[in-house]
N, C-alpha and C positions, 0 to 999 in steps of 0.2 A: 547547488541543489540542496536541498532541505526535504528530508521524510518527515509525514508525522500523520499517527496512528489513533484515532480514541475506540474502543467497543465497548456497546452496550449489551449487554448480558440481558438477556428478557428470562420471564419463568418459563418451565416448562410447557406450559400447556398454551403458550402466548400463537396467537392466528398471525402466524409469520407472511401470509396474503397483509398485511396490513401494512410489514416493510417493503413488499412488493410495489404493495401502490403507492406510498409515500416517493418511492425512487422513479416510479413509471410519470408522476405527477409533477414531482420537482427536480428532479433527475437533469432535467437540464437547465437550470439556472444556472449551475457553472460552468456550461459550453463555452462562455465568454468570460472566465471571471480573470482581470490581469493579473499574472504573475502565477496562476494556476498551470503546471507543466501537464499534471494527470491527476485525476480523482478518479480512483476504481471504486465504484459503489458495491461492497462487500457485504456477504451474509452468508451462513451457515446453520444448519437446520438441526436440531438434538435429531439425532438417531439416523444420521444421514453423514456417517462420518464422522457427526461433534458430538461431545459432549454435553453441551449448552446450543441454544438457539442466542444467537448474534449478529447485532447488525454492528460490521465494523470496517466501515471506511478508509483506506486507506490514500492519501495525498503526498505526491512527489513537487513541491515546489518550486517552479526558474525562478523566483527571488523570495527574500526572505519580508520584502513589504506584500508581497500578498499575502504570504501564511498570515500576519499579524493584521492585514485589513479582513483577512475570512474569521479570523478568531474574536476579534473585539467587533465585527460587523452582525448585519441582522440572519445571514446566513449560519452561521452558527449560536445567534438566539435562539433561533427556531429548533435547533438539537435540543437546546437550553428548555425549552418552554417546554418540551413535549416529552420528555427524558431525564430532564436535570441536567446538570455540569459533567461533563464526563472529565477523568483523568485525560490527558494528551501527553501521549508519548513522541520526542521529535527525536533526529537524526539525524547527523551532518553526514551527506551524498558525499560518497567515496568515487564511486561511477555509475551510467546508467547506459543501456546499452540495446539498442533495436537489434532486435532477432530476425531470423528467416519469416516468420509468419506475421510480418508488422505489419501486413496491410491488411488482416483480418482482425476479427472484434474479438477480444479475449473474453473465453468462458467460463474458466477457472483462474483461481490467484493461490499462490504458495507464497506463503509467511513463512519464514525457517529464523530464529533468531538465536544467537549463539554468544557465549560468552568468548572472550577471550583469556587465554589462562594467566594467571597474577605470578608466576614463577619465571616469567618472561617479559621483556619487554614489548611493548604494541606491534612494533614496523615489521618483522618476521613473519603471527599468526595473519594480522590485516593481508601483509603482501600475498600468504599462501592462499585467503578468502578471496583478496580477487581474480587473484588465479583462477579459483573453482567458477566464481563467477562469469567469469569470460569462458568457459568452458560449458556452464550453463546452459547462458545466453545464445550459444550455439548450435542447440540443439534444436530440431525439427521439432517446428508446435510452438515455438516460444513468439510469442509478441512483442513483449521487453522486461526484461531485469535491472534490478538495481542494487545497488550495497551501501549501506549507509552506518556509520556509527555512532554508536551514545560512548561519548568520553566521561560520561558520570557513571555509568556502569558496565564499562569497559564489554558492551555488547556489539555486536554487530545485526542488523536484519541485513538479510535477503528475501526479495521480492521479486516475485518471477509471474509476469499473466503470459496465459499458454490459451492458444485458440482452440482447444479441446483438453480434456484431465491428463495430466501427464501421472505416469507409473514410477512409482521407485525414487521418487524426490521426495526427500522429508524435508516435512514443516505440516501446518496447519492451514488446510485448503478449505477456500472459499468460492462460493457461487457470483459469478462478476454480473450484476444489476444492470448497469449501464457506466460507460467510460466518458468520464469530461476528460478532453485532454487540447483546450484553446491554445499551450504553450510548448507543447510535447515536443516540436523539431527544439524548443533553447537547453532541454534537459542535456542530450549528448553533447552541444556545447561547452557548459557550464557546469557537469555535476561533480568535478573536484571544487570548485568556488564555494 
């Protein structure tokens, strides 16, 4: 499994009804796209919790030839044309995990991205994150979590979509748009690979 994240930061005053319909319109072209595990169509509103109004997508990968056929393909031109290049943050999948509430449509999404500390070695901090993770992932509400890490900047994300807003989990919560998930049973498979 492979994570990877881009957001687009709009201005303040941007008629975020416009990310709305962009997602309601095209939202499902990647119901089929292969090698797509999940696409959570993400976005968060200035004054609604964020800071910033953003639409920022967030994609769990079952192979790493989709990431690279949706990145160099015309599905991610079309980001390209109407927004510019965004930066792409990826992530090698630690684990991913269905929850008690997997067969309902998640409504919110938590981002929590954390460093791990340089005073230590990786395999300790990772092992005690997926601890929390699986501990997460367990909790009533949740749909499915993930944990992945960037070994260039020794971080880790957690991602968690929850079929209502979950209380008392930090990270950065977003409004879940609409869920492509054509590959989603290969994710628990495959997400140490």
């Amino acid at each position: 499994m492979h994570a990877m994240q881009y957001g687009i930061t709009l201005p303040a005053d941007y008629d975020m009804g416009i990310i709305r319909e962009r997602v309601a319109t095209r939202g499902h072209l990647l119901d089929g796209f292969p090698g797509l595990g999940l696409k959570a169509y993400l976005m968060r509103e200035r004054g609604e919790g964020s800071a910033v109004n953003q639409y920022a997508p967030l994609y769990l990968w079952a192979a790493p030839e989709g990431m690279n056929d949706f990145l160099l393909g015309p599905g991610f031109q079309g980001v390209v044309n109407d927004f510019g290049r965004p930066r792409v943050r990826h992530w090698a999948g630690l684990d991913y995990t269905e929850g008690p509430a997997a067969g309902s449509a998640p409504r919110t999404a938590v981002r929590h991205l954390s460093r791990l500390p340089e005073e230590t070695g990786p395999a300790a901090p990772a092992g005690a994150a997926l601890e929390e993770h699986r501990r997460l992932a367990a909790c009533a509400g949740v749909v499915a979590a993930a944990v992945a890490l960037d070994p260039h900047r020794w971080e880790l994300l957690h991602f968690t979509l929850w079929a209502d807003g979950p209380a008392g989990v930090p990270g950065d919560r977003f409004e879940v748009l609409h869920l492509s998930a054509p590959e989603r049973a290969r994710l628990a498979k495959g997400a140490g690979a």
